[in-house]
Each structure stands twice: as C-alpha cells, then as structure tokens.
GUKE-869412 format. One record per residue: x, y, z of N, C-alpha, C, O in turn; residue number from 0. Coordinates in pm, 1 decimal. Each point is the difference from the previous one (the first is absolute). Layout:
      n.X      n.Y      n.Z     ca.X     ca.Y     ca.Z      c.X      c.Y      c.Z      o.X      o.Y      o.Z drenza
        X        Y        Z        X        Y        Z        X        Y        Z        X        Y        Z    NUM
...
This chain:
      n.X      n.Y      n.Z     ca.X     ca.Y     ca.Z      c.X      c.Y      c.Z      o.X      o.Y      o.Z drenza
  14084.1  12269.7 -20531.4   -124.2     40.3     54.7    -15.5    -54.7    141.0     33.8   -112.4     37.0      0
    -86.7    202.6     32.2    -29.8    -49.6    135.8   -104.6   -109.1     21.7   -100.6     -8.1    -70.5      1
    120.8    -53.3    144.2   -111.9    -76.9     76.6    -86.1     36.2     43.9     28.6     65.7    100.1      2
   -189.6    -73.5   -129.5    -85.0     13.0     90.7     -3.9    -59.2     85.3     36.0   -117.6     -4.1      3
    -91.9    188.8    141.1      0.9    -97.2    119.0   -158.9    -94.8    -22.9   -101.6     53.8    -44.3      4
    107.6   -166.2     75.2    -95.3    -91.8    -15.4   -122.9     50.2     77.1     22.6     39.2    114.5      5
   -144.5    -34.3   -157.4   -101.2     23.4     51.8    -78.2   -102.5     77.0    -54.5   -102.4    -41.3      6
     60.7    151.9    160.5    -54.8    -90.2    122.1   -136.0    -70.7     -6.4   -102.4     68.4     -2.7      7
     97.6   -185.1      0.5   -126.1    -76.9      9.2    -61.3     33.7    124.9     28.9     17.5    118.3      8
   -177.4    -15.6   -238.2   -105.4     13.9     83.2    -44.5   -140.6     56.1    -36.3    -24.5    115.0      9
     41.2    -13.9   -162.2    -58.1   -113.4     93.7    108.0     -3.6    110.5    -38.9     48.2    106.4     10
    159.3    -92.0   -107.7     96.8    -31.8     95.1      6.1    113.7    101.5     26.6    -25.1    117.5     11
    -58.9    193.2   -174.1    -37.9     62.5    127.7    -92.3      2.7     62.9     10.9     49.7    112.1     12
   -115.8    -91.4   -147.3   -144.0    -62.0     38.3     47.2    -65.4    106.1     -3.3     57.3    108.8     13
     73.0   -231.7   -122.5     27.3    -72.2     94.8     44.0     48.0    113.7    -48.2    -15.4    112.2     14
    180.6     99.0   -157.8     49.6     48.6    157.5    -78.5    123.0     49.6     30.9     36.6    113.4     15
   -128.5     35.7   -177.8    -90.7     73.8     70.3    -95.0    -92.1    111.8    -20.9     31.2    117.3     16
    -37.2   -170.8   -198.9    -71.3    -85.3     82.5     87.2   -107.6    118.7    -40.3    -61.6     98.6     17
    173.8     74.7   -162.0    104.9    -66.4    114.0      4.9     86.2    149.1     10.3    -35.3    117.5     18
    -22.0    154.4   -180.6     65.0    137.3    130.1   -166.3     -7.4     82.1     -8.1     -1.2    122.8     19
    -98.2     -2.7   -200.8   -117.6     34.5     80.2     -8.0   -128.4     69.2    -70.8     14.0     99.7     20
    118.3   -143.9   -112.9     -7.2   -135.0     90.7     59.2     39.1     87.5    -61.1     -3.1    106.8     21
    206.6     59.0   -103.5     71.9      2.6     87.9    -74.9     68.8     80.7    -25.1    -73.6     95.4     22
    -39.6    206.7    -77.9    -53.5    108.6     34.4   -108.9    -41.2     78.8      0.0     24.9    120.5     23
   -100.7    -89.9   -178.6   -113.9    -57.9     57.2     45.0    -82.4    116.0    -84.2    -33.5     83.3     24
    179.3      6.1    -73.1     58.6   -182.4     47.7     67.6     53.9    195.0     -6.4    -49.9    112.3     25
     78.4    204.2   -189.9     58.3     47.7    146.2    -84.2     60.3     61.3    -11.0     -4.0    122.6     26
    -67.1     74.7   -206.2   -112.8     78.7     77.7   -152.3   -108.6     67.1    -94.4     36.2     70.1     27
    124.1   -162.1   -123.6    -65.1    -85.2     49.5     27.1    -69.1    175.0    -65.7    -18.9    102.4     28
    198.1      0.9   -150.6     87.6    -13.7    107.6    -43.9    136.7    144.8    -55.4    -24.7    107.2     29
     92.0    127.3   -145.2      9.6     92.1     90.9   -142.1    -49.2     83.0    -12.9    -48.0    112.6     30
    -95.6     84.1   -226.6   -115.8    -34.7     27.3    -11.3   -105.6    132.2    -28.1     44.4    111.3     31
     52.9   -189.7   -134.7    -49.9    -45.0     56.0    105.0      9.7    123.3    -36.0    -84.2     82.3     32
    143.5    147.9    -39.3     99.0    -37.8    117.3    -97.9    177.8     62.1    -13.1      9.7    122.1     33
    -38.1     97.1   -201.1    -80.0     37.5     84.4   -166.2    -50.8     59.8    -55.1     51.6     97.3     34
     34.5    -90.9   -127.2   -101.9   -100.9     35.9     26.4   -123.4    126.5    -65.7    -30.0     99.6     35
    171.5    -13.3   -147.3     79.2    -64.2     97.4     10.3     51.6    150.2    -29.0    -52.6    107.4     36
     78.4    168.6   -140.2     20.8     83.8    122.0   -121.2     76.5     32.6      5.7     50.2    112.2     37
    -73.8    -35.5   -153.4   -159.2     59.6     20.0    -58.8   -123.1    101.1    -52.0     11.1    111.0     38
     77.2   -120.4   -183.2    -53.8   -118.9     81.0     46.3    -23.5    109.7    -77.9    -41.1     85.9     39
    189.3     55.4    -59.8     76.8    -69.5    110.5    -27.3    133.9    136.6     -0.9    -21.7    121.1     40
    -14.9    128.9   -176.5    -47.4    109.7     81.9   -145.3     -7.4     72.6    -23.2     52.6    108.9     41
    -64.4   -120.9   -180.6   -152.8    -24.6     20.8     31.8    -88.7     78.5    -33.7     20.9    116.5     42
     88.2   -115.9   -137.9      6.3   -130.3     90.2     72.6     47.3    163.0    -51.0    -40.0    104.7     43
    140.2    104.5   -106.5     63.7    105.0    121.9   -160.3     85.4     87.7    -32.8     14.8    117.7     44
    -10.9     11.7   -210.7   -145.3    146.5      7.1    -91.0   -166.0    126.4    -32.7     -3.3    118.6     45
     27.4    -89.1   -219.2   -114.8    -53.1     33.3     50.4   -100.3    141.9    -59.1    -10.5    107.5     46
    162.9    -42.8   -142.8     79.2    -35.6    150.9    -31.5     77.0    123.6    -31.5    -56.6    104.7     47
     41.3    204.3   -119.0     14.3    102.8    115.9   -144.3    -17.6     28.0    -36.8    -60.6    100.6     48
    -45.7    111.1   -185.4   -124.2    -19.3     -6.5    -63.8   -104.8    134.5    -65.7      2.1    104.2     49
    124.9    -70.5   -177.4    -64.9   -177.2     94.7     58.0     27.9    143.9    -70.6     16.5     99.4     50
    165.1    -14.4   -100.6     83.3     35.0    137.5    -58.4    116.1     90.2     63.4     22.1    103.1     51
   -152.2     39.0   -122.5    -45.9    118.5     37.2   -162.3    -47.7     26.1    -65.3     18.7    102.7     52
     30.7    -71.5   -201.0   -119.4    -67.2      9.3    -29.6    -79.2    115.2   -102.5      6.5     67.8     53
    248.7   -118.5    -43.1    -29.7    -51.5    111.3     48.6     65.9    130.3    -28.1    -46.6    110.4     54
     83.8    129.4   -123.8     16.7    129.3    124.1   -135.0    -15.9     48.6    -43.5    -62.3     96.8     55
    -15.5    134.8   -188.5   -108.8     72.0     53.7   -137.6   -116.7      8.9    -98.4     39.7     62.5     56
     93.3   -171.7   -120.4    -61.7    -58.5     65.2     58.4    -88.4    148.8    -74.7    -69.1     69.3     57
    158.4     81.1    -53.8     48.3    -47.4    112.2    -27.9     39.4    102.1    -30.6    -81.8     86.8     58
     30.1    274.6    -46.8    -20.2     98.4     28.1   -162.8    -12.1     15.1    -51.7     -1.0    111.7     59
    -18.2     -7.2   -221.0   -175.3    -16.7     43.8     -4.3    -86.1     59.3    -14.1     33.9    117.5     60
     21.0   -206.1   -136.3    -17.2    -87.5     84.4     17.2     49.8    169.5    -98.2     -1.1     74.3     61
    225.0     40.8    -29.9     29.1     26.3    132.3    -73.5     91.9     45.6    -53.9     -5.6    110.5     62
     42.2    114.2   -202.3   -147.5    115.2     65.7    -92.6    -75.2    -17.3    -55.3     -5.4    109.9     63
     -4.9    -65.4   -187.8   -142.1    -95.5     36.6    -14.7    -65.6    183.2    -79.1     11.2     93.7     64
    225.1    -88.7   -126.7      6.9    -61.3    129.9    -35.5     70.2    121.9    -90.0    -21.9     81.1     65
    198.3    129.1    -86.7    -11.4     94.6    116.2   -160.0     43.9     21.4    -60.6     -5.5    106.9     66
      9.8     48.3   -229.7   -155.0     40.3     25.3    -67.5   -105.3     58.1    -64.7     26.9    101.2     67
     64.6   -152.2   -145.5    -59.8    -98.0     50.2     15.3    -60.9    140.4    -69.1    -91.9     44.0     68
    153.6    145.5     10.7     56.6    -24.1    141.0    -69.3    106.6     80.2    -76.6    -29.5     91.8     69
    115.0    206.1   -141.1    -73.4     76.3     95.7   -152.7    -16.1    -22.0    -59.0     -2.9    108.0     70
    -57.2    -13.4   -261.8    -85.3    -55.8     24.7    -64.7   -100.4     97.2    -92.2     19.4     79.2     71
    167.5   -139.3   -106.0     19.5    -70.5    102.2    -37.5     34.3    183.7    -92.9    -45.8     66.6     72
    207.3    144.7    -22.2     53.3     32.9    142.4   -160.6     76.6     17.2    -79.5    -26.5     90.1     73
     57.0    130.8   -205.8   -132.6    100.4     71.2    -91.3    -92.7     -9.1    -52.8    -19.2    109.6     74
      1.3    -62.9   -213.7    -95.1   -111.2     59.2    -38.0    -43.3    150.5    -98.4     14.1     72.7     75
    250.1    -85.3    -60.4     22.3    -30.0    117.1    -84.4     77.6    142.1    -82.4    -38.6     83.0     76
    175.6    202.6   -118.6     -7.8     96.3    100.9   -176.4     30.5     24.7    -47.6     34.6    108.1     77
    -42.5    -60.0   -252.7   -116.3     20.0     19.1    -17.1    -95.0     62.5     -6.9     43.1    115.1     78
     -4.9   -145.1   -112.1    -54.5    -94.0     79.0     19.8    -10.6    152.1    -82.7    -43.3     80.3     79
    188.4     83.3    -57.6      9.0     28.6    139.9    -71.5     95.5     47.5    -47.9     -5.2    113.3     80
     33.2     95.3   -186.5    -17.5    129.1     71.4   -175.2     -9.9    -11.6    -67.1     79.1     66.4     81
     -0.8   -183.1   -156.4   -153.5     23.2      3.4      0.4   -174.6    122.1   -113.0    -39.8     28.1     82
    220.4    -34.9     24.0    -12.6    -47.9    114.3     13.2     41.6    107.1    -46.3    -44.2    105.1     83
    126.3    154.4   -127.3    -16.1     34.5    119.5    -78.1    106.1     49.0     14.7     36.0    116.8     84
   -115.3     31.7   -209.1   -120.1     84.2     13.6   -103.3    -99.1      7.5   -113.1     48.6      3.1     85
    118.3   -149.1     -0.1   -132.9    -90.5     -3.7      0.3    -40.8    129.7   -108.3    -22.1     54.1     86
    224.4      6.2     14.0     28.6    -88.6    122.7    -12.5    128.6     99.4     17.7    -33.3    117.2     87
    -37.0    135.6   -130.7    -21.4    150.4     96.8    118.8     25.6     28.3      3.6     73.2     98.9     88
    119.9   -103.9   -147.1    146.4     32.9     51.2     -3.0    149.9    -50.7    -54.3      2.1   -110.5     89
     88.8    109.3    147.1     67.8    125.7    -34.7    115.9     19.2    -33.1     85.6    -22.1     85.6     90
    -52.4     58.9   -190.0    111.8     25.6    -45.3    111.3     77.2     48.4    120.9    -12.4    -19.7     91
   -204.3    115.5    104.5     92.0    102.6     40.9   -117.7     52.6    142.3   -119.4     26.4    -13.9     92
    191.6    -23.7    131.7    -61.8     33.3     93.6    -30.9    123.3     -9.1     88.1     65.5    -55.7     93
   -215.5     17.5    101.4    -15.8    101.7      0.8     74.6     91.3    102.1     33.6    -60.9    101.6     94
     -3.1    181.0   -104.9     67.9     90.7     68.6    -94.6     34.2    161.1   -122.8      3.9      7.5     95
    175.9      7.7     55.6    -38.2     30.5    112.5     13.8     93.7     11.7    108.2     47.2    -34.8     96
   -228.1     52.0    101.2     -1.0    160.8     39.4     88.6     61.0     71.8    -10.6      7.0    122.4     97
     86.2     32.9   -173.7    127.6    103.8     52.1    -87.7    104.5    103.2   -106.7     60.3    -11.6     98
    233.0    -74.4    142.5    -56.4     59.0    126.3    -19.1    129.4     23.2     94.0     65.0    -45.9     99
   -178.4      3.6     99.6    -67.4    126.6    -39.1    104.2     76.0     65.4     28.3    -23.9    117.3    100
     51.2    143.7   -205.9     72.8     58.9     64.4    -42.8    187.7    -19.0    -59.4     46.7    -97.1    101
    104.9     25.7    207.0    -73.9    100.1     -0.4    126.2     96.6   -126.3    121.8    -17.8      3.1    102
   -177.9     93.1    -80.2     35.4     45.2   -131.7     10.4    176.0     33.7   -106.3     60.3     15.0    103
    217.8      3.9     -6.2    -49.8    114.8    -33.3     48.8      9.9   -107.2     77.5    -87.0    -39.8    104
   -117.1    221.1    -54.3     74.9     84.2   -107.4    -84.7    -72.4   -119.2    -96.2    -72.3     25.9    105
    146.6    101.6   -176.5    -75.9    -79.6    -95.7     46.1   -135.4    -36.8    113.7    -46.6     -7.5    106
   -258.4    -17.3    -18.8     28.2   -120.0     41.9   -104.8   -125.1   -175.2    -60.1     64.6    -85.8    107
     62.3   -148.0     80.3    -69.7    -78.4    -55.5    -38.0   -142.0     52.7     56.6    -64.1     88.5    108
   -141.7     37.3   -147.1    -63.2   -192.3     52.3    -23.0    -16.3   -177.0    -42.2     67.8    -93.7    109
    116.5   -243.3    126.3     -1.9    -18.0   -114.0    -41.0   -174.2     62.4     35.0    -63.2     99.7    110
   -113.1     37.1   -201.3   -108.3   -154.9    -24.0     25.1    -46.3    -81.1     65.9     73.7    -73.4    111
    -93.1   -241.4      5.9    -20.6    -28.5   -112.5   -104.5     18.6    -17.0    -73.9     39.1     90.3    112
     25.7    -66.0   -237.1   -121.5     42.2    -59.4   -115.3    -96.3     75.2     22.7    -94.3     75.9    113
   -125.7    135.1   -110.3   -131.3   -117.0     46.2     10.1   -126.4   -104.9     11.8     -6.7   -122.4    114
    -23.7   -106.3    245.6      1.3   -152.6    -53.0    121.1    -62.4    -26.2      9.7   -122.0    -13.1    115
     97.9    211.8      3.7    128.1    -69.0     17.3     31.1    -54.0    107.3      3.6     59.4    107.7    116
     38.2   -250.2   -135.8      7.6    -41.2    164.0    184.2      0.8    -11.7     54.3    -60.9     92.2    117
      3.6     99.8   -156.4    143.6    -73.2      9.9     75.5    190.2     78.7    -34.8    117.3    -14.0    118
    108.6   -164.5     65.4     44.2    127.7     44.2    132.7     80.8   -135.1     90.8    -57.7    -59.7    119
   -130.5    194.0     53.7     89.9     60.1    -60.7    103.3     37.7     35.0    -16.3     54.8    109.1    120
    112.3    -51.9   -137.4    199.8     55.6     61.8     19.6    117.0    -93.2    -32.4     -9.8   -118.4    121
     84.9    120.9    168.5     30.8    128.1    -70.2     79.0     65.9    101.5     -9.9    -10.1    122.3    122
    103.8     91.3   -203.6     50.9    108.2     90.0    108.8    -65.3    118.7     54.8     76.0     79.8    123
    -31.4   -216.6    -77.7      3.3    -66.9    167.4    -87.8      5.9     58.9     39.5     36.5    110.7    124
   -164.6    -51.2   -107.6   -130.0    -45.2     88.5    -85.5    -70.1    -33.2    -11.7     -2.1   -122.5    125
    -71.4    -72.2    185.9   -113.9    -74.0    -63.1   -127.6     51.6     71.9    -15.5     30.6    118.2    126
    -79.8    -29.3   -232.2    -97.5     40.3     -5.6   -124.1   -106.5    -20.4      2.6    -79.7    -93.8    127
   -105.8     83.5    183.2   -137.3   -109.0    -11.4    -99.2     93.1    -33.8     13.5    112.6    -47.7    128
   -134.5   -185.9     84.6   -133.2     72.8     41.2    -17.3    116.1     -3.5    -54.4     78.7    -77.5    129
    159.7    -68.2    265.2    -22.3    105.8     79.3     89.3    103.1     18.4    107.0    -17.4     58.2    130
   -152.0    153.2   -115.6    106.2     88.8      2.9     81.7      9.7    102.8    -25.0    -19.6    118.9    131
    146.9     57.8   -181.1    152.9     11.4     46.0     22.9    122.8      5.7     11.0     50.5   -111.7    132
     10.6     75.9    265.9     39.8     83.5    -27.9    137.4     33.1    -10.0     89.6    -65.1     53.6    133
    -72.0    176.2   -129.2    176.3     50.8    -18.1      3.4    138.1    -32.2    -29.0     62.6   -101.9    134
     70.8    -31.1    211.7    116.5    160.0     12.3     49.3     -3.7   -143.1     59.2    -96.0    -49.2    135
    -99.0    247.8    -34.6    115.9      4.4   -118.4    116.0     48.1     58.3     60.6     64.2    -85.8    136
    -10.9    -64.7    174.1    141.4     43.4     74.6     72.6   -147.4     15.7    123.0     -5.5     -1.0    137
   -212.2   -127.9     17.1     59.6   -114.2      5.3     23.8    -53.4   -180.6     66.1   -100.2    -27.3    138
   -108.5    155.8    -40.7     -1.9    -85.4   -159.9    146.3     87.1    -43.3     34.0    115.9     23.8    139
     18.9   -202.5    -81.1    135.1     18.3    -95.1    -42.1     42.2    -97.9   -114.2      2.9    -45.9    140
    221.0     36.5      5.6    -28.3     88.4   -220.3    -28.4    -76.4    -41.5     70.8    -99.8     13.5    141
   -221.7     88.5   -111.9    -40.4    -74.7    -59.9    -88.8    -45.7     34.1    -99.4    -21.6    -69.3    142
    116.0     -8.9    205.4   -133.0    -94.7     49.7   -118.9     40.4     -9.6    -83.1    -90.1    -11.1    143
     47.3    188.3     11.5   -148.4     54.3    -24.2    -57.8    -16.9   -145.6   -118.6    -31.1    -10.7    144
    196.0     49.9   -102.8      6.7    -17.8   -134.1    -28.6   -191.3     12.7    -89.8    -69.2    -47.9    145
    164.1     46.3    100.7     -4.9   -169.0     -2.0   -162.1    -71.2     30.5    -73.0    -86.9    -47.7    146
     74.1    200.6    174.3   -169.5    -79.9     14.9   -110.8     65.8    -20.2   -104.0    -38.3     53.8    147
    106.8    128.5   -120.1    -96.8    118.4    -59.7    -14.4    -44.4   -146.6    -97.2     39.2    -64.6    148
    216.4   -142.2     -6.4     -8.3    -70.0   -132.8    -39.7    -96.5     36.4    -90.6    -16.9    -81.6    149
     85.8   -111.7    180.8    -42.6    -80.6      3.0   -161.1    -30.9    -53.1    -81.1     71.4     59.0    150
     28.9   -152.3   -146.1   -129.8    -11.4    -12.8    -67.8    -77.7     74.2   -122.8     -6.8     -4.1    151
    196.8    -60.5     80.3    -65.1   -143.5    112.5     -8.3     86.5    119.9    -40.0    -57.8    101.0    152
     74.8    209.7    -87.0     29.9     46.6    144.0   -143.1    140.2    -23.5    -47.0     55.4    -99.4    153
     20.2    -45.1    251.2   -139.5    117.9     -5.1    117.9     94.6    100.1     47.6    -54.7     99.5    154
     -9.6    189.6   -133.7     42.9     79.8     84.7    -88.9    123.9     14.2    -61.3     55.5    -91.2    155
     65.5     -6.5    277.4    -97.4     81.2    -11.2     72.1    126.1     89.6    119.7    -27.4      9.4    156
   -139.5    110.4     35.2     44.0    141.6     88.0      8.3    -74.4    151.9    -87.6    -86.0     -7.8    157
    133.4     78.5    108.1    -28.5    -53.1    122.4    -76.3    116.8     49.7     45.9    110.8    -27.7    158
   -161.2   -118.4    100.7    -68.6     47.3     50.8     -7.7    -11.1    173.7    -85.6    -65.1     59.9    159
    207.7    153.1     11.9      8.8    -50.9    152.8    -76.4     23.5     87.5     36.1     24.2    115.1    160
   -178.1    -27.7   -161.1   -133.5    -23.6    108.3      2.5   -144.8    -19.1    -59.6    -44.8     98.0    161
     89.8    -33.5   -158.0    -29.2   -120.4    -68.1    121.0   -104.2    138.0    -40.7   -103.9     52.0    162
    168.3    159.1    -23.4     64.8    -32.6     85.6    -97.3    -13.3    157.6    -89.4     78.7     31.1    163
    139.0   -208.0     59.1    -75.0    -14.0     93.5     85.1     52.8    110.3    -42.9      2.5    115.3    164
C-alpha cells in the first residue's frame, strides 16, 4: 500500500505564514523609511536654497533702502538750497532778454512764455521770456512748430507785421 503523503500542519503553516508577513512588513518598512530619508534630505536641499535666496533678496532690500535714503537725503538737501536761495532774492535762472526787433516778411509767429513765469523757456533752439520772440516759419525746422505749439509753458500767436517797428 502506498503512503499517504503527510498532512501539513496547521499550525506550522500558520508560523511561516506569520514568518513571511515579518519578513514583509520588515522590507517594506525599510523601503519606507530610506524613502522618507530621501524625502528629507530633499526638503533640507528645498529649504537651504530657500534661505540662500532669502538672503539674496534681503541683501538686495537693504542696499535699495540705502540708496533711497541717500537720494532722500540729496533732495532734502536740494530743497534747502533752493528755498535759500529764494529767500536770499538770488534767481535761479536769469531771465531772457528781448530778442532784437527784426523786420519779418512772409508767415510768421511770436512766441512768449506764459504769464508769471520768471525762469526762461528753451525750445526748438531758442529761448523764450516775457517778451515775444518773433520767427519766420521759413526759419523753423521740421518739427519745430509742433515743438512749440505743444509746449504748455509757451503762448504762440500769428505775427502780426503792423506790430513790427
């Protein structure tokens, strides 16, 4: 008669069912924590850059503070001069002297600064005061008429040559 083959304990396959799930738990524990590991060591890289950037950019504010605090500084300064030297009657800018009356034919314009402006205006290559400035449009370059016809500090008007002496 043949042999039966012996019937496998339960308990003893029990054990190595609970042997295999130690093992199991144990590598996948492992994996676990060497990814974690490396999760960590990546954050710590993240947060390094971080800082390094951080102090970029406060380094960077400080020196724009500075700089602000310097040109603050300079216009302070510049006010103060400039309300000494309106207190003391100094002029800043001499006024223009009346350009010499020249006889005009053809079309022409006079151009002034506005009323109450004491500083003289520059446009076009000319300066302009007070007292109208006449000009030949045969003497103005391209543009120039546009230049002082935009001006808002400038009064331009038609020359009128009865007005010539």
């Amino acid at each position: 008669m043949a042999k039966k083959p012996d019937k496998p304990d339960a308990g003893a396959m029990q054990k190595v069912i609970d042997e295999l799930r130690e093992q199991l738990a144990a590598a996948t524990a492992g994996t676990a924590v060497a990814q974690l590991e490396a999760e960590k060591a990546a954050l710590k890289a993240d947060r390094d850059q971080v800082m390094t950037d951080l102090a970029d950019v406060s380094a960077k504010l400080e020196a724009s503070i500075a700089e602000r605090t310097k040109l603050a500084e300079a216009l302070e300064d510049a006010r103060i001069e400039f309300r000494n030297l309106q207190n003391s009657g100094v002029r800043a800018v001499a006024p223009a002297e009346p350009a010499p009356v020249l006889a005009i034919t053809g079309p022409a314009i006079e151009v002034r600064t506005k009323p109450g402006r004491q500083q003289t205006r520059y446009r076009a290559g000319r300066a302009f005061g007070p007292q109208p400035v006449p000009i030949a449009l045969a003497d103005l370059a391209e543009g120039d008429l546009d230049k002082l016809m935009g001006d808002p500090e400038l009064v331009v008007t038609t020359h009128k040559p009865s007005q010539e002496a």
